[in-house]
C-alpha positions in Angstrom: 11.5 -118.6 105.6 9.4 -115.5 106.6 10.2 -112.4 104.8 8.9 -108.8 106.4 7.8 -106.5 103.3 9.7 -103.1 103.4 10.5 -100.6 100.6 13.2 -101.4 98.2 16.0 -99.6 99.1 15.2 -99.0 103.0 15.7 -102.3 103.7 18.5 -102.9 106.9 21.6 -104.3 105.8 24.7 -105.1 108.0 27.0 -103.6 104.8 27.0 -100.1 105.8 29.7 -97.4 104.2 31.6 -98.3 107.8 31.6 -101.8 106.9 32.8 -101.1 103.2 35.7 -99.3 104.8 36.7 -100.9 107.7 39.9 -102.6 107.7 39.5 -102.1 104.1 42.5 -103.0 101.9 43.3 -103.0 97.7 45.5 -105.9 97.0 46.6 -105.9 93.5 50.6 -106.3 93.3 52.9 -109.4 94.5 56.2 -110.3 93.6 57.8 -113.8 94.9 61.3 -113.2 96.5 63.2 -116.5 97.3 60.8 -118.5 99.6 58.9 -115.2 100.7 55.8 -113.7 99.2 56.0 -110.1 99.1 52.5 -108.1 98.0 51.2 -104.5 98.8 47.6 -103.0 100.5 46.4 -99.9 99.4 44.6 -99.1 102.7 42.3 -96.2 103.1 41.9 -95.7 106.5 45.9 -94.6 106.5 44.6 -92.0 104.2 45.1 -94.1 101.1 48.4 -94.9 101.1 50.0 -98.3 99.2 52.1 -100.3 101.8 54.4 -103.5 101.3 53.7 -106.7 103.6 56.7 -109.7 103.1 55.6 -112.9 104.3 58.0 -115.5 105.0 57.6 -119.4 104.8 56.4 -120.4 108.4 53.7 -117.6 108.5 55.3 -114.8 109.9 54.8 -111.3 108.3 56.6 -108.2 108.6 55.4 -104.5 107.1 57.9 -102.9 105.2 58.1 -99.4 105.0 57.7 -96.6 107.7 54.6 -94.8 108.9 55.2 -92.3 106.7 55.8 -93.7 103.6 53.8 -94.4 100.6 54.8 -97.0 97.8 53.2 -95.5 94.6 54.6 -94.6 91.7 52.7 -91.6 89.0 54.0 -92.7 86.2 51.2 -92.6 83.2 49.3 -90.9 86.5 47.6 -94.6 86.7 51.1 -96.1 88.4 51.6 -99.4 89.2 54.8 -101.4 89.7 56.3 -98.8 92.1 57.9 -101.1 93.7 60.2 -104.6 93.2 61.9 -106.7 95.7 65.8 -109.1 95.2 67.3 -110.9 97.7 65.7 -109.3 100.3 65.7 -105.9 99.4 63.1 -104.0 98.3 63.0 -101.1 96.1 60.0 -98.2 95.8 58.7 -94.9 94.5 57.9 -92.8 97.4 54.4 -90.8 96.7 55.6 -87.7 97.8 58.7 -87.3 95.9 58.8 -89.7 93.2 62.2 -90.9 93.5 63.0 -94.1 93.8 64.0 -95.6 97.3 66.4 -98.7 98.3 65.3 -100.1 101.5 67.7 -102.7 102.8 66.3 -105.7 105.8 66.4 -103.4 108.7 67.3 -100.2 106.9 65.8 -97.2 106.2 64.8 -95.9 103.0 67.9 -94.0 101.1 67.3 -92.3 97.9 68.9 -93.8 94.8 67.8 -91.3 91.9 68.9 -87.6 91.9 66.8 -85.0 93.0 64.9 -83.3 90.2 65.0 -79.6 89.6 61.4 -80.0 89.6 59.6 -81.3 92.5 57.8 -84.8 91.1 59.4 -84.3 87.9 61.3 -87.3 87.7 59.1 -90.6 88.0 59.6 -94.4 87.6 57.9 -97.4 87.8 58.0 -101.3 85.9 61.5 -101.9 86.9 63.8 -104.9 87.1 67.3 -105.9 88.5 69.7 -107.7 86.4 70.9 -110.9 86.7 74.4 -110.2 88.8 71.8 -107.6 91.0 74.1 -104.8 90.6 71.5 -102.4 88.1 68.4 -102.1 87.5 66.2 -101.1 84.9 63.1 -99.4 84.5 60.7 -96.8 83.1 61.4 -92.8 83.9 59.0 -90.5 83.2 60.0 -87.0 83.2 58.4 -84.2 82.7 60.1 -80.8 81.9 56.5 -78.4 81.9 53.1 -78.2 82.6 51.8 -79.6 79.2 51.3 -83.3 77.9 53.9 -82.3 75.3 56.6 -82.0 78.1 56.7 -85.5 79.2 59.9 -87.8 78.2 59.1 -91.8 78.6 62.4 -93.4 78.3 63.7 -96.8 79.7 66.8 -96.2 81.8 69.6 -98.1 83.9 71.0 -97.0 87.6 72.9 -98.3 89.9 70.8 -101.0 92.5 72.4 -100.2 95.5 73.9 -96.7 95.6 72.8 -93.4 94.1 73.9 -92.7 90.7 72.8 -90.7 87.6 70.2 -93.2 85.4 71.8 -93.9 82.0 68.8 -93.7 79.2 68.9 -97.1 77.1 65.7 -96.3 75.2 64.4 -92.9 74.1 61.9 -92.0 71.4 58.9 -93.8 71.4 56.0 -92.1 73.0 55.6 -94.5 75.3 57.9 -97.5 76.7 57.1 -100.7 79.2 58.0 -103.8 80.7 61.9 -103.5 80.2 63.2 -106.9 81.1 67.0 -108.4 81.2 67.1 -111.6 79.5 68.7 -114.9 82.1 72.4 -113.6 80.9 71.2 -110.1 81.5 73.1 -109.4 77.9 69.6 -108.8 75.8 67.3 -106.1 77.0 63.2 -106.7 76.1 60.4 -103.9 76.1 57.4 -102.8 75.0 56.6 -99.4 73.1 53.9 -97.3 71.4 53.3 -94.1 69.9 50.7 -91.8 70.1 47.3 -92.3 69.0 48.0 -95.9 70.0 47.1 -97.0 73.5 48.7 -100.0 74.7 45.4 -102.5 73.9 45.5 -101.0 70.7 49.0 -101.5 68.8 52.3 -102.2 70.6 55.6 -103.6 69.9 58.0 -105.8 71.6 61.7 -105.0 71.1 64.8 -106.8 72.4 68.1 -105.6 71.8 71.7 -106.5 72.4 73.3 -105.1 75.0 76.4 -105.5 73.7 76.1 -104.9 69.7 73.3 -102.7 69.9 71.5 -104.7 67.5 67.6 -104.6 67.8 64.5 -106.7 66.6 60.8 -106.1 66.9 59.8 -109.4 67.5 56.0 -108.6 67.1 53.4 -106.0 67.6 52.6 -103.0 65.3 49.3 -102.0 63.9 46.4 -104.3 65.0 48.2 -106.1 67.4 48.9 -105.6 71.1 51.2 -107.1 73.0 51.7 -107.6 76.6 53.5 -109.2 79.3 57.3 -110.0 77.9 58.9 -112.9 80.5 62.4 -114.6 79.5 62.5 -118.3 79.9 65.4 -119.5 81.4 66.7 -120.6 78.1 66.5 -117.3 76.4 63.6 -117.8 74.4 61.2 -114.7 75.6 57.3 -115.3 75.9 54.7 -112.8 75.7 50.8 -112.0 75.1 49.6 -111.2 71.8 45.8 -110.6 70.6 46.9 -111.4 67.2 44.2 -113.8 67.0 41.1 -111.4 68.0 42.0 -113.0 72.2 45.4 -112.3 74.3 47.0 -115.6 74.1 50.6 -116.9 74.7 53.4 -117.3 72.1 56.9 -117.7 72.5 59.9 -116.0 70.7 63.4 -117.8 69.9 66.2 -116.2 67.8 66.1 -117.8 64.8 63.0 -119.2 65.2 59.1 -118.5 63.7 57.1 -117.2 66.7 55.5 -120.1 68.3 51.6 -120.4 69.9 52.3 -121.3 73.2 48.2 -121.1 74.6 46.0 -120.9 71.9 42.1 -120.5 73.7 38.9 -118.5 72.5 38.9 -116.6 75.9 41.2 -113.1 77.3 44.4 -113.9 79.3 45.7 -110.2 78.8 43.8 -107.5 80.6 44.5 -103.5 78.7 47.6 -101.9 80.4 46.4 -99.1 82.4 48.4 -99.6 85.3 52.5 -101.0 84.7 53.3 -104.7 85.9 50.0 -106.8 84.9 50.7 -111.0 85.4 47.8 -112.4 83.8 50.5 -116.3 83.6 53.8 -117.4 84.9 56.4 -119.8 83.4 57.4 -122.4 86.1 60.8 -123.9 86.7 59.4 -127.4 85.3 58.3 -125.4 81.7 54.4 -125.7 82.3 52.9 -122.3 82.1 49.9 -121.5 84.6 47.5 -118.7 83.2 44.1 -117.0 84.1 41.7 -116.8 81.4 38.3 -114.7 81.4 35.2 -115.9 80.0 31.6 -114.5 80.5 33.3 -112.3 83.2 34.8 -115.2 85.1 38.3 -116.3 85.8 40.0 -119.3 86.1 43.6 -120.5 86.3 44.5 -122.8 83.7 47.6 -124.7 83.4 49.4 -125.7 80.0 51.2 -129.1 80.2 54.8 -130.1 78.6 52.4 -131.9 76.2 50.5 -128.9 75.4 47.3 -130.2 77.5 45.2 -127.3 79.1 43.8 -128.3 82.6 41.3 -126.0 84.5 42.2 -126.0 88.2 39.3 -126.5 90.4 39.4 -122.9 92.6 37.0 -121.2 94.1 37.8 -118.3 92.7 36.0 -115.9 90.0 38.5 -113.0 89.8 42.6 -113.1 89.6 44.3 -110.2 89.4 48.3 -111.7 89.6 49.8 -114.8 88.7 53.7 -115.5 90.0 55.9 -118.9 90.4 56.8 -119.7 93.8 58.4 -123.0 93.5 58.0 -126.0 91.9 54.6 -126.6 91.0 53.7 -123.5 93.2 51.8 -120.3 91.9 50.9 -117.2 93.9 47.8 -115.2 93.2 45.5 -112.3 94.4 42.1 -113.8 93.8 38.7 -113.5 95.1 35.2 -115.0 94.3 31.7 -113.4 94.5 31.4 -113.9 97.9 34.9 -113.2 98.9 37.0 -110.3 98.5 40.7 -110.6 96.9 43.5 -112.9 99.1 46.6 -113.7 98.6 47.2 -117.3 98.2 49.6 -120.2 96.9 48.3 -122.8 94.3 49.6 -126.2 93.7 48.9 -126.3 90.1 48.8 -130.7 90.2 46.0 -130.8 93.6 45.1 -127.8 93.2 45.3 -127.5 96.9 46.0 -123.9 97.9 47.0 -121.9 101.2 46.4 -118.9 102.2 48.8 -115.6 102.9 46.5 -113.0 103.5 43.1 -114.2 103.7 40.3 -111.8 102.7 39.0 -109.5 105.6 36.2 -111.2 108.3 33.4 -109.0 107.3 31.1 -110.9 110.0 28.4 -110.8 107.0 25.5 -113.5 106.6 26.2 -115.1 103.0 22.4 -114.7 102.7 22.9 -111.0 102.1 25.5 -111.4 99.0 23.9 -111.3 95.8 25.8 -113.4 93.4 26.2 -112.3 89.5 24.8 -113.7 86.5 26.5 -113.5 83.2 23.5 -112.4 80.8 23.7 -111.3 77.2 21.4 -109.3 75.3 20.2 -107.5 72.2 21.8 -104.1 71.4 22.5 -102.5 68.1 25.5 -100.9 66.6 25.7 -96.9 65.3 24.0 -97.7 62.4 21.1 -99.7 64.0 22.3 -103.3 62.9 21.6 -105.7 65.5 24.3 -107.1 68.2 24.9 -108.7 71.4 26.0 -107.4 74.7 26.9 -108.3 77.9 26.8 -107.7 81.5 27.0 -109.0 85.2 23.2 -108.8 86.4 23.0 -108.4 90.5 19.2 -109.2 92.0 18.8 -107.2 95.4 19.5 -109.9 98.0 18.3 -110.0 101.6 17.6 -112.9 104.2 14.3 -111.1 105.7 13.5 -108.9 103.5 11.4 -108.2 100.3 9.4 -105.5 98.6 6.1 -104.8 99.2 3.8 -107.3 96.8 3.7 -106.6 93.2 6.9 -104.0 93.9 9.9 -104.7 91.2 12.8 -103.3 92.9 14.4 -99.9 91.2 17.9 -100.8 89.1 21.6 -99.2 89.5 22.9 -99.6 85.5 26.7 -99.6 86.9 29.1 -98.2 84.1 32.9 -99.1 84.6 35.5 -96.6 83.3 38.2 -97.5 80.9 36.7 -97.8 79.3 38.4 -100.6 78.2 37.7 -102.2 81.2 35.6 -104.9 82.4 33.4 -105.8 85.3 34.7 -107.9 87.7 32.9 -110.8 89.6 35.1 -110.6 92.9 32.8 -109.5 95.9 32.7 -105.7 96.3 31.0 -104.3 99.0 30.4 -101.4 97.2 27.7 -103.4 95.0 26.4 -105.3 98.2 26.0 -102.0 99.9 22.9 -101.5 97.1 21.7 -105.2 96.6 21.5 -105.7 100.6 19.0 -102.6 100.8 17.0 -103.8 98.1 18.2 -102.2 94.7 19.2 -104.5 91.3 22.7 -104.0 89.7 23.4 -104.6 86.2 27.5 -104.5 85.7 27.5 -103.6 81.7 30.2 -105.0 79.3 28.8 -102.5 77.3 30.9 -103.1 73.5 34.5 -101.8 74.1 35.0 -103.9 77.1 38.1 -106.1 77.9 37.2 -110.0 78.4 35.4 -111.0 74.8 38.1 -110.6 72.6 39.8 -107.8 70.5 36.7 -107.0 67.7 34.7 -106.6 70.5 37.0 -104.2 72.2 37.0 -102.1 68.8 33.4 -101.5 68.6 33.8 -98.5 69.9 36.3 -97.3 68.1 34.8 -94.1 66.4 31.8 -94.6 68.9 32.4 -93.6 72.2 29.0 -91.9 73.6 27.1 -94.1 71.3 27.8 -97.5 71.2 28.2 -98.0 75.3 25.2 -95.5 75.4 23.4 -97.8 73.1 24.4 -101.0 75.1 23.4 -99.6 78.8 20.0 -98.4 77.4 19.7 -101.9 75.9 20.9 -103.7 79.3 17.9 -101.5 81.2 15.4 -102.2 78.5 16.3 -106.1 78.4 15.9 -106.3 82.6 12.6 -104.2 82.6 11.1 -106.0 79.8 11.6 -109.6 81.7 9.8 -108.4 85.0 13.2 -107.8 87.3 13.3 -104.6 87.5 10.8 -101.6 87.8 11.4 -99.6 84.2 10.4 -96.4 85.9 13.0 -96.4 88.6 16.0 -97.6 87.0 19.2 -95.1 87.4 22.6 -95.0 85.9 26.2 -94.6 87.9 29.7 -94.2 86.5 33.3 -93.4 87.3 35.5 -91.2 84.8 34.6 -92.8 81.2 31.6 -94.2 82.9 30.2 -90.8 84.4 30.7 -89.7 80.6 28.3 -92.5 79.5 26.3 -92.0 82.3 25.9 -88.6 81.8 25.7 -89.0 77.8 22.5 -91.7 78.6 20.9 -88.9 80.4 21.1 -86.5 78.3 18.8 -88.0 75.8 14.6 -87.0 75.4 14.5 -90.9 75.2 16.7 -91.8 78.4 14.9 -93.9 80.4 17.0 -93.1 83.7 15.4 -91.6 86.6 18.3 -90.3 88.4 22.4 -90.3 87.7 25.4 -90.3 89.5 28.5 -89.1 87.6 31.8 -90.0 89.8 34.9 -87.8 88.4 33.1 -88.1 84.9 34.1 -86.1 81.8 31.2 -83.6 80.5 33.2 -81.4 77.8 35.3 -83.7 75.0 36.8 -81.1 73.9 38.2 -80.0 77.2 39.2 -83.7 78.1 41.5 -83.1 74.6 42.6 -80.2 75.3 43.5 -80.7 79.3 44.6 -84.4 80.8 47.8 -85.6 81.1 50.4 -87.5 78.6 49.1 -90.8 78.7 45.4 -89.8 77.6 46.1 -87.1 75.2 45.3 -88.9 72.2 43.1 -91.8 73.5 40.2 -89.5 71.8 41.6 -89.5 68.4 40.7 -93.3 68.2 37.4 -93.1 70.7 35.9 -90.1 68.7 38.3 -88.7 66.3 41.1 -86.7 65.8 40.7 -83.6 67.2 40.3 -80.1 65.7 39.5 -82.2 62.6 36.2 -84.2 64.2 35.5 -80.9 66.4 31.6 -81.1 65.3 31.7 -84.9 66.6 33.1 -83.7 70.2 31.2 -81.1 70.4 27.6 -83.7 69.2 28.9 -85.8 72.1 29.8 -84.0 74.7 27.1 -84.0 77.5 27.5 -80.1 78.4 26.3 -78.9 75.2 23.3 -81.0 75.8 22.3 -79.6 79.1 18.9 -78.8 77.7 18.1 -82.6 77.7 19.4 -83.4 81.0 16.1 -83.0 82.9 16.5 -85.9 85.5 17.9 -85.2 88.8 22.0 -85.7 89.3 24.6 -86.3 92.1 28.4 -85.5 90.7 31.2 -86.5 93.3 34.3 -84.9 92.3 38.5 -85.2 93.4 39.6 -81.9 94.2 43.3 -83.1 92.7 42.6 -85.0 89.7 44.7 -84.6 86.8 42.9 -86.6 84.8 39.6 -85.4 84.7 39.5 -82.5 86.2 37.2 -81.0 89.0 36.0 -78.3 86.5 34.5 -80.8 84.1 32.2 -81.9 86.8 32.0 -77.9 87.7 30.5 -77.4 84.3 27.7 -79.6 84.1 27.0 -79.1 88.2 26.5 -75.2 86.9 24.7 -76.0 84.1 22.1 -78.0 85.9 21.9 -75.1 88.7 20.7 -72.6 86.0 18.3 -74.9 84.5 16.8 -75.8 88.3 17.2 -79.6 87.6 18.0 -81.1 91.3 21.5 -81.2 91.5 24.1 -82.5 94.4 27.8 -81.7 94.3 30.9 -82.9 96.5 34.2 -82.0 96.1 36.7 -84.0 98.1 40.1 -82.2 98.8 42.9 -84.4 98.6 41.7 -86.7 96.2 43.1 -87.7 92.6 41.1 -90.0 90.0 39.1 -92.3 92.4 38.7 -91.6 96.2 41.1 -93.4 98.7 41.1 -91.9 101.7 38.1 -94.0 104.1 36.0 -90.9 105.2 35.6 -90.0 101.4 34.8 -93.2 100.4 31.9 -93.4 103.3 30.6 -90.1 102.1 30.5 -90.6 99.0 28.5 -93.9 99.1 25.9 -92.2 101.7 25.3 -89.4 100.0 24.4 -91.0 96.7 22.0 -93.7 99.3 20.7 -90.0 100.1 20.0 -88.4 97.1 18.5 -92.1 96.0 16.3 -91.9 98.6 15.1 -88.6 98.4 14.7 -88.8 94.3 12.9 -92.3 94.4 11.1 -91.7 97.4 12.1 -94.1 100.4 13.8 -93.6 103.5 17.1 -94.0 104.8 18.0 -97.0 107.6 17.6 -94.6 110.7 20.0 -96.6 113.0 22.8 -95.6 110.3 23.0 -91.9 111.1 23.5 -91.1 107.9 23.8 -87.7 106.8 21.5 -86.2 104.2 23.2 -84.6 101.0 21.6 -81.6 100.0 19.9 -81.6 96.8 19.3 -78.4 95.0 16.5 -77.5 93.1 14.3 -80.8 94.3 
């Protein structure tokens, strides 16, 4: 094969911003109702908005809710489970108003919660119907003021199919999830957690008797999270605990010692930022079908009546959600590095599968995918001690092109937010839109991350803005000093808690970055304590410390009051609506830079929360970062794709 030499990062790809959008959908969320599959699409060219697809046994589909309705639920401000479907009918929160909607086959939606006295006050989310389908219940957050201290979480019962007053079941705890009615619908299960806990960090699960009143906290407390409470049909209740440094299965029976179900030295639990993860799924015959992550990849294992553990053999890398759908049958959103998320059934003996709703035709060569290696490398800890790392290492990938000769090809270090989170090995365009025109892209696991156990998650507790600081610098030093990258144009990209470590890596006389982009990204600790919403609040006091106490610590780590380090050029996208990190944390470091003439780009997108939705930001936002790319590092831009220069101040 002849390869023509071109510039890295000029090279012509066919994965253009219009490409990464078009047709573009987020699957995340299915439920199984009866013999239909029933999932949602988060779709951003209908502005962002979350809509429900049922799909019924001989292929036919159906969307479920008007034009102008949006299924998503703000509870926690993250969301998730806004919506949950029985015998047909489907229940939602509506975006705008927050109440929660009954939609009947053929219907239209009718309100079934009262109208607060605030607008948005009242929210809900994680819910479930009981047994005889005549209640339901689920999570309410309501929210009496405008501070983090006027929030109620409670778990509450209404009426399924007409409008009633909710009933509060469980009030108290900080925080409450997962409320589930045992077979009988007589015991009620949940999850709780008080602040500074966050829900990877110490939960409990509850059940209590409906009719006595008596209660048991079956497991959880300090040191222990716990996830994912599902009733067997014989009222024994399973659930995910990382009591054992991984999340793992175990089973609970009155009267009984709590049993291992799935004991495995790899992560079946993923942290709770959103309401209704299904990491495994209990089917009718008794086997329970699991993914696992190890080294970033998934798989979907199935545990035997004998307690054998087979690996299916699937294509897939990445699975999101696991559900029964009939004997021997499991549905799943999954995807693979060279295919985005599906929906799909899985017959967990052949592991034959079919699928729902295959992955968009993206028309794309396979030769221009770059597919991630798993690499670990040599970091060190706060005190200098020597550890291990990890990371997803993408080389720039292209059928007909290649640098000119002797060129190493500049790095993206890619920080993912949480940051308890992971990275991902599903194809995403929006890492194939920088390996396609010629740039590397190392994915850091940095310590803290979800996927290699619970000690590894606690490294960096005490230690955020040193330890994932620490491990991304070591992740750029490791790929320069083995020849795959050049060391002196390597920059550094992050969303929310990774535009804080991106922005904490830069502001360093060591940093070896070249350039930055800080998406949504917090700049100012102390401000990010003193103004985000419920959920958040305390995060800090476990990440840092608690706060007035540790005050000098926030103030040590917080990239603002470092400005007079930050010398290499910056790009700061910003939602003009977040709640979570707010617009003038990005505001403050964007002036900072201004009055210290380093080269500076700023866009603020109106209408946006945490994370940009809407298609036309998303486009914009990836070009003008390929812009200020190209004019920092010095290559130009792919003239047949019209794209539109950012303007960079002080260059």
């Amino acid at each position: 094969m002849t390869f023509a030499e071109q510039p890295h990062g000029s090279w012509p790809t066919p994965i253009t911003s219009e490409v990464v959008v078009a047709a573009a959908v987020r699957l995340a969320e299915l439920c199984v109702d009866g013999a239909d599959v029933v999932w949602s699409e988060g779709r951003p060219a209908e502005g962002g908005r979350t809509q429900l697809v049922r799909r019924a046994p001989d292929g036919t589909t159906v969307e479920l809710l008007p034009e102008d309705r949006n299924c998503r639920t703000a509870v926690h401000e993250y969301g998730g489970a806004g919506w949950w479907v029985r015998d047909g009918v489907t229940w939602f929160a509506d975006w705008a108003d927050q109440r929660l909607y009954r939609l009947a086959p053929g219907g239209e939606p009718e309100p079934i919660t009262p109208e607060p006295a605030t607008p948005r006050a009242d929210r809900y989310a994680d819910g479930d119907v009981a047994p005889d389908g005549a209640t339901i219940v689920c999570v309410r957050e309501r929210h009496t003021g405008s501070a983090s201290t006027d929030v109620q979480n409670e778990i509450v019962r209404l009426a399924a199919h007409a409008p009633s007053e909710p009933e509060v079941l469980v009030s108290g705890p900080d925080f409450v999830a997962a409320p589930r009615l045992s077979p009988d619908g007589g015991t009620l299960a949940w999850l709780q957690w008080n602040h500074p806990s966050m829900p990877w960090d110490a939960t409990q699960l509850v059940v209590r008797d409906l009719t006595t009143g008596e209660e048991t906290v079956v497991a959880g407390g300090p040191g222990e999270s716990v996830l994912e409470p599902r009733w067997e049909a014989d009222g024994s209740l399973l659930f995910l605990s990382d009591r054992t440094d991984w999340w793992n299965v175990y089973r609970f029976t009155p009267g009984a010692d709590i049993e291992s179900v799935v004991r495995i030295n790899a992560e079946i639990g993923v942290p709770s930022w959103v309401f209704g993860t299904s990491r495994y799924a209990v089917l009718g015959e008794g086997q329970v079908v699991f993914a696992r992550s190890r080294a970033g990849y998934d798989a979907l294992v199935v545990r035997g009546l004998d307690g054998s553990l087979t690996e299916l053999d699937l294509p897939f890398s990445a699975i999101r959600t696991v559900r029964a759908a009939g004997p021997g049958t499991v549905a799943v959103v999954a995807g693979s590095p060279t295919s985005e998320p599906g929906v799909y059934t899985v017959d967990v003996v052949t592991s034959e599968y079919e699928t729902l709703r295959a992955p968009r035709d993206l028309g794309i060569d396979p030769a221009f995918l770059s597919v991630p290696e798993p690499i670990t490398f040599p970091s060190v800890d706060a005190s200098g001690a020597r550890r291990q790392a990890h990371a997803l290492f993408y080389p720039p990938t292209h059928p007909e092109r290649r640098g000119p000769q002797g060129e190493l090809p500049p790095m993206l270090v890619e920080i993912h937010g949480g940051p308890t989170s992971a990275a991902s090995t599903v194809l995403s365009l929006d890492v194939q839109y920088w390996t396609s025109r010629g740039f590397a892209v190392v994915d850091v696991d940095y310590g803290g991350s979800t996927g290699y156990g619970r000690a590894y998650r606690e490294e960096l507790l005490g230690e955020w803005g040193v330890i994932d600081v620490a491990d991304c610098l070591a992740a750029a030093a490791y790929l320069a000093a083995a020849g795959r990258v050049d060391g002196a144009r390597m920059c550094i990209r992050g969303g929310s808690a990774g535009g804080y470590t991106t922005l904490a890596a830069l502001a360093r006389e060591d940093t070896p970055f070249a350039a930055g982009a800080d998406l949504y990204g917090v700049a100012d600790l102390e401000a990010l304590a003193a103004d985000t919403h419920k959920f958040e609040s305390r995060y800090l006091d476990r990440l840092v410390g608690p706060y007035p106490e540790a005050r000098e610590v926030y103030v040590d780590r917080s990239p603002i009051h470092h400005v007079d380090l930050l010398s290499s050029p910056l790009i700061v996208l910003q939602g003009a609506e977040d709640a979570i990190v707010p617009p003038s944390q990005s505001e403050k470091i964007v002036d900072a830079l201004r009055s210290r003439r380093v080269p500076v780009a700023y866009l603020l997108f109106e209408g946006e929360q945490h994370g940009f939705r809407r298609s036309e930001n998303i486009r914009r936002a990836l070009d003008a970062e390929l812009s200020f790319y190209g004019q920092v590092l010095g290559f130009e831009l792919p003239a047949e794709e019209g794209i539109e220069p950012v303007v960079v101040e002080n260059l």
